[in-house]
C-alpha positions in Angstrom: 103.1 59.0 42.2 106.1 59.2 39.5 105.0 60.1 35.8 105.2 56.8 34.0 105.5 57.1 30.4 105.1 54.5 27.6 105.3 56.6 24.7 102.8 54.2 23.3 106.1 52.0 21.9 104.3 48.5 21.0 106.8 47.0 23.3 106.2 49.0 26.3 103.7 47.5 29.1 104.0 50.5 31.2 100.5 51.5 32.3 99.3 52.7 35.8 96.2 52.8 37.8 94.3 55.3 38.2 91.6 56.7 40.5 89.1 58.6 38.2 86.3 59.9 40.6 88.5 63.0 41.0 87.5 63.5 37.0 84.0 62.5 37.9 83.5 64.9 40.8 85.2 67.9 37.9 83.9 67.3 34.9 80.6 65.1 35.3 81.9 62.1 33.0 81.4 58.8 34.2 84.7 56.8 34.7 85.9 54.2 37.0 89.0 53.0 37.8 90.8 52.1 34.6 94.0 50.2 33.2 95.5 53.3 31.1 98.7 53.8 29.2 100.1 57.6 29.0 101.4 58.9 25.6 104.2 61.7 27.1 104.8 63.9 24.7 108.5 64.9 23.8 109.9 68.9 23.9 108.9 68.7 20.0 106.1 66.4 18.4 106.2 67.5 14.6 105.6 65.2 11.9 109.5 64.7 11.1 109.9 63.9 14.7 107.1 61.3 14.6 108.2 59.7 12.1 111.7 59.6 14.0 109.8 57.9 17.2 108.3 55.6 14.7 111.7 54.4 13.3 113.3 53.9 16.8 110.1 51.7 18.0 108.7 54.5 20.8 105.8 55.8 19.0 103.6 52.8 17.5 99.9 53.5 16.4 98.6 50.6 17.3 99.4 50.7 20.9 96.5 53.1 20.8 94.2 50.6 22.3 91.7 51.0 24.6 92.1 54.6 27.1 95.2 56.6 26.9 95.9 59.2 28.6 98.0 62.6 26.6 100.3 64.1 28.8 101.7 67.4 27.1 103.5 68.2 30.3 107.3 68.1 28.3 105.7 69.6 25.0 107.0 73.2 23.9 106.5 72.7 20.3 103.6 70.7 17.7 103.4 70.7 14.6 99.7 70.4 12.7 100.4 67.8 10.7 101.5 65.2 13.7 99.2 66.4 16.1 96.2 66.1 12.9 97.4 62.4 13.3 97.0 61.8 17.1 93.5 62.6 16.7 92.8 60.7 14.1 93.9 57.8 16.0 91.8 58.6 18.9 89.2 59.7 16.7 89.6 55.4 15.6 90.0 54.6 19.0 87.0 56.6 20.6 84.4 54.6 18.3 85.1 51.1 20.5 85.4 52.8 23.6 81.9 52.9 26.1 80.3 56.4 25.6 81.3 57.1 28.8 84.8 57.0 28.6 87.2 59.8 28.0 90.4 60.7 27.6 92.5 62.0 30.3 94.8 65.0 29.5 97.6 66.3 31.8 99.5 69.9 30.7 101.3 72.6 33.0 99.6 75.5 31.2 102.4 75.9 29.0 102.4 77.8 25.3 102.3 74.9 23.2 98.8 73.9 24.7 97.3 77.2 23.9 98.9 76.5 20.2 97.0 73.3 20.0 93.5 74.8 21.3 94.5 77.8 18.3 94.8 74.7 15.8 91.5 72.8 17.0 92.7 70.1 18.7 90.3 70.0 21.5 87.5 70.2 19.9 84.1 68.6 21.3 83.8 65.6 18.8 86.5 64.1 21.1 85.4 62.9 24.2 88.3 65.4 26.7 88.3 64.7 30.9 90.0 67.6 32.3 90.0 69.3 35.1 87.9 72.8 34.6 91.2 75.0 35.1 92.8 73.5 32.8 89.9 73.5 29.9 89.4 77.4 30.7 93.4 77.5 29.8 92.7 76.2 26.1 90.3 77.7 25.3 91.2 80.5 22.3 90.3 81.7 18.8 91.9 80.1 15.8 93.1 83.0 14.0 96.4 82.1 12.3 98.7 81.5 9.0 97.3 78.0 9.2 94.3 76.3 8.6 93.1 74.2 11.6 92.5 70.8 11.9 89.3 69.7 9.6 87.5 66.8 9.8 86.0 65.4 6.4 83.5 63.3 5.6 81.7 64.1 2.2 83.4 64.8 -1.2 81.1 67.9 -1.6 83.3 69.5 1.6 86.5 69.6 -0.5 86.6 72.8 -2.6 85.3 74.4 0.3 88.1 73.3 2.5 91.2 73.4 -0.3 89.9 77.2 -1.0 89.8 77.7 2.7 93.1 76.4 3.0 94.6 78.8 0.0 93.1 81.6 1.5 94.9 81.3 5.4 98.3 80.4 3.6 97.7 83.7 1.7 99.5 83.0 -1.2 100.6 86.0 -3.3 100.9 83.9 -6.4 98.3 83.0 -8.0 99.7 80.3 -10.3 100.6 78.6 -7.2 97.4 78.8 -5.5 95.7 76.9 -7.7 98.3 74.4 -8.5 98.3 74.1 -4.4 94.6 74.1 -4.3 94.9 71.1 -7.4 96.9 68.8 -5.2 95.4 69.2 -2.3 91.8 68.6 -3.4 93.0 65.3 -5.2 94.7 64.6 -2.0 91.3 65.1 -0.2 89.2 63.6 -2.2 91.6 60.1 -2.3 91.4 60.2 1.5 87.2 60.2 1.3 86.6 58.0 -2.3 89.3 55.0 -1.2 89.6 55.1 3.0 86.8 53.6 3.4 87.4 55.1 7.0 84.0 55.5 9.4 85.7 59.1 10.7 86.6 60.6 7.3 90.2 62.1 7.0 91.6 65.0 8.8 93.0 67.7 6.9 95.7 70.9 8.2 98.1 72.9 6.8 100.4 75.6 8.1 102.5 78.6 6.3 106.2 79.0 7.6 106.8 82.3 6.5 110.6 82.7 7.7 111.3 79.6 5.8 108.8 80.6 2.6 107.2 76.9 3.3 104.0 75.5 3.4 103.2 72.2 5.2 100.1 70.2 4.4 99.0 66.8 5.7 96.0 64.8 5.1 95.4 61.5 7.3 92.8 58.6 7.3 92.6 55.5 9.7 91.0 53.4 6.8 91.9 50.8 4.8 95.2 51.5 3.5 96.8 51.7 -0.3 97.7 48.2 -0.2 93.8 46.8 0.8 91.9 49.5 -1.6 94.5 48.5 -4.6 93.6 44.8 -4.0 90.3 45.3 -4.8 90.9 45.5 -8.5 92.0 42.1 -10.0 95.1 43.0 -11.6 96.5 43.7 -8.5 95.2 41.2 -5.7 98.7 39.4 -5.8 100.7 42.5 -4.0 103.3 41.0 -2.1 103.2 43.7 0.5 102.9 47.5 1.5 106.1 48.6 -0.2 104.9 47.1 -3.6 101.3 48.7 -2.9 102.7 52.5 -2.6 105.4 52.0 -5.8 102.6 51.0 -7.0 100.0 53.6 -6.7 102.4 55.9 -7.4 102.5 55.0 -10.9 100.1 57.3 -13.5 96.6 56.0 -14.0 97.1 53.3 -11.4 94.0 53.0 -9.2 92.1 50.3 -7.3 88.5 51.4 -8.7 87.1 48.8 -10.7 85.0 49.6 -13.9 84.5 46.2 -15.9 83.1 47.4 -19.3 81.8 44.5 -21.7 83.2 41.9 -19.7 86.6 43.3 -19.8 89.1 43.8 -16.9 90.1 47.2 -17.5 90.6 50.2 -15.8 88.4 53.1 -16.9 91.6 55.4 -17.4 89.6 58.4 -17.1 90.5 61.1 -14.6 91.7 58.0 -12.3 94.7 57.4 -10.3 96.4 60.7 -11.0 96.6 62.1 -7.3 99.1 60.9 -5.8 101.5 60.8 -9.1 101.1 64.6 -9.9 101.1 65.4 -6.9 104.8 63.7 -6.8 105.5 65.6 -9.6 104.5 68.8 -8.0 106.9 68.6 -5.0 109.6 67.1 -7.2 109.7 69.7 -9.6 109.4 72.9 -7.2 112.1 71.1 -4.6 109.4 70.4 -2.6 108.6 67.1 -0.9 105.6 64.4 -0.7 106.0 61.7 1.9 103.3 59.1 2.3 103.1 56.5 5.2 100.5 53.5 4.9 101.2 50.5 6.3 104.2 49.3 6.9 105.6 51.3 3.9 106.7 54.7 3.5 107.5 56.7 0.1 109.5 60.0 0.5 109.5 61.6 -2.7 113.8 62.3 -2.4 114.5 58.7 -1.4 112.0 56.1 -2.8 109.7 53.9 -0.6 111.5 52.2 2.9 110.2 49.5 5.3 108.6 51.2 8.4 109.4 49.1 11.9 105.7 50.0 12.7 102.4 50.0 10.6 100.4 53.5 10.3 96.6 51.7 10.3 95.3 53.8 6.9 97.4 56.3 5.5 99.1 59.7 5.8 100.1 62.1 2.7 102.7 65.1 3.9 103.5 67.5 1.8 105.9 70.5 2.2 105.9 73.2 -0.8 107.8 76.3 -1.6 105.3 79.5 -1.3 106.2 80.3 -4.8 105.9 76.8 -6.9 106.6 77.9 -11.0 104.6 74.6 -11.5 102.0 74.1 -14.0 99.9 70.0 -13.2 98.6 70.5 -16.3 101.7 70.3 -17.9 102.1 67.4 -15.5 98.6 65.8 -16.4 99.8 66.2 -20.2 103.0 64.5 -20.1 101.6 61.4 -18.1 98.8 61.0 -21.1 101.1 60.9 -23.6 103.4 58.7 -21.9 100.5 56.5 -21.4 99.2 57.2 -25.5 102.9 55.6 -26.5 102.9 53.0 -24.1 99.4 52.1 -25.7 100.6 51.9 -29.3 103.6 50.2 -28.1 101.1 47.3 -26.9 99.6 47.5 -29.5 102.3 46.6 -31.8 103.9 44.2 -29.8 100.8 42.0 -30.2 
């Protein structure tokens, strides 16, 4: 039978049939004969190239609907970040699915799989159907200048994880280990307080050390900017995603509601600063932040663009120098005094 691919574009009906009891007989998983659509990876699957797909219409999230099937026969290079995204979706996807069901995966053995076992992609809390020769291939230790893929679920998991993730980068500066460690834990802890997603957020990172580089990338399949910033009054009238991200890219801008004394007010307080430091931190290093939810995404050099194809939640990216020379409390000081004489200009204006 010919490979048939769909590269799960939202247009694409491609799907073929096929006879699971093979998989049965292997792996003990019940299955039956199933409509399936495969995902065929390309030669490279990074998060740039994703986003690429995404723009041309052949890689749309929600075509992940029901069983797919992940054939990495093509694949010689991943990155974490994209392939930290894939499982969130099936992660989403795996929660409507029968217990019983699994998903197929096809490979030829080649490097890049071992490089996705290494980063802990196929790990048990996904329900895998492959034949045992190929699961004995993956199977390797996770020793690297990255930090595999975590899944979250409780704020109290966050300084573990952002120290964790300091340590495997190794950075030699310690100035911008803890700035790193700053963003990412705000990062983090955005993804758990405002998802409101039932499988947390999934968190990697990887050091690039030819290209003095660090990537990190933090996904949820939740709710999205545009839903969580609704739910405070002032702004229930956004017109859409892109308003939603300029939005919550703005200091002190949050959708957590704290009515004090019958007031609408925000409670200003150590609210709605992630997103806009960490802005500030890739901006100011020559860095970059890029944020896809919705329909919308923001990349930090360009401004916020109209996506073709929605991301169901929403993914932070973030590349960084190794060396940063960036202070966020410098950051964090500038925003309150901008906000201290946009205050007193209110104030005299009424």
């Amino acid at each position: 039978m010919a490979r048939l691919c769909a590269y799960l574009a939202h247009e694409a009906k491609t799907v073929r049939r096929i006879d699971f009891r093979w998989l049965a007989t292997m792996t003990g998983a019940v299955v039956d004969d199933w409509e399936l659509m495969t995902f065929c990876f390309p030669t490279n699957f990074r998060f740039f190239d994703m986003l690429a797909m995404a723009r041309r219409g052949t890689f749309n999230p929600a075509s992940f609907q029901d069983q797919v099937e992940l054939d990495f026969s093509d694949l010689k290079f991943a990155g974490p970040g994209a392939m930290a995204c894939i499982k969130a979706l099936l992660a989403r996807q795996q929660l409507v699915l029968p217990p019983e069901v699994c998903f197929p995966v096809q490979h030829q053995c080649q490097d890049a799989i071992r490089y996705l076992s290494r980063i802990d992609f196929f790990t048990s809390d996904i329900r895998w159907c492959m034949p045992p020769e190929q699961e004995e291939f993956i199977r390797q230790s996770s020793a690297g200048r990255f930090l595999p893929i975590r899944n979250l679920h409780q704020l109290s998991e966050t300084n573990a994880v952002s120290r964790e993730m300091v340590r495997v980068l190794m950075m030699e500066d310690r100035k911008s280990a803890l700035t790193i460690q700053y963003a990412i834990s705000e990062l983090i802890d955005n993804a758990l307080q405002h998802s409101e997603s039932p499988t947390g957020a999934f968190v990697t990172a990887q050091k690039y050390q030819s290209q003095a580089i660090i990537h990190v990338l933090i996904v949820d399949t939740g709710i999205g900017i545009r839903r969580h910033l609704m739910k405070h009054p002032r702004f229930r009238q956004l017109a859409d995603d892109i308003a939603a991200l300029k939005t919550a890219l703005t200091p002190f801008v949050t959708g957590t509601y704290i009515a004090r004394s019958g007031e609408d007010r925000l409670d200003y307080e150590n609210q709605g600063l992630g997103l806009s430091v960490t802005d500030q931190i890739a901006k100011r290093s020559g860095g970059g932040l890029y944020v896809w939810s919705g329909q919308a995404l923001y990349r930090s050099r360009s401004g916020v663009e109209s996506m073709p194809v929605a991301w169901p939640g929403t993914i932070v990216f973030l590349t960084l120098p190794i060396n940063l020379g960036v202070n966020p409390t410098d950051i964090v000081r500038g925003f309150d005094e901008g906000l201290q004489k946009k205050q007193i200009q209110l104030k005299f204006n009424t």
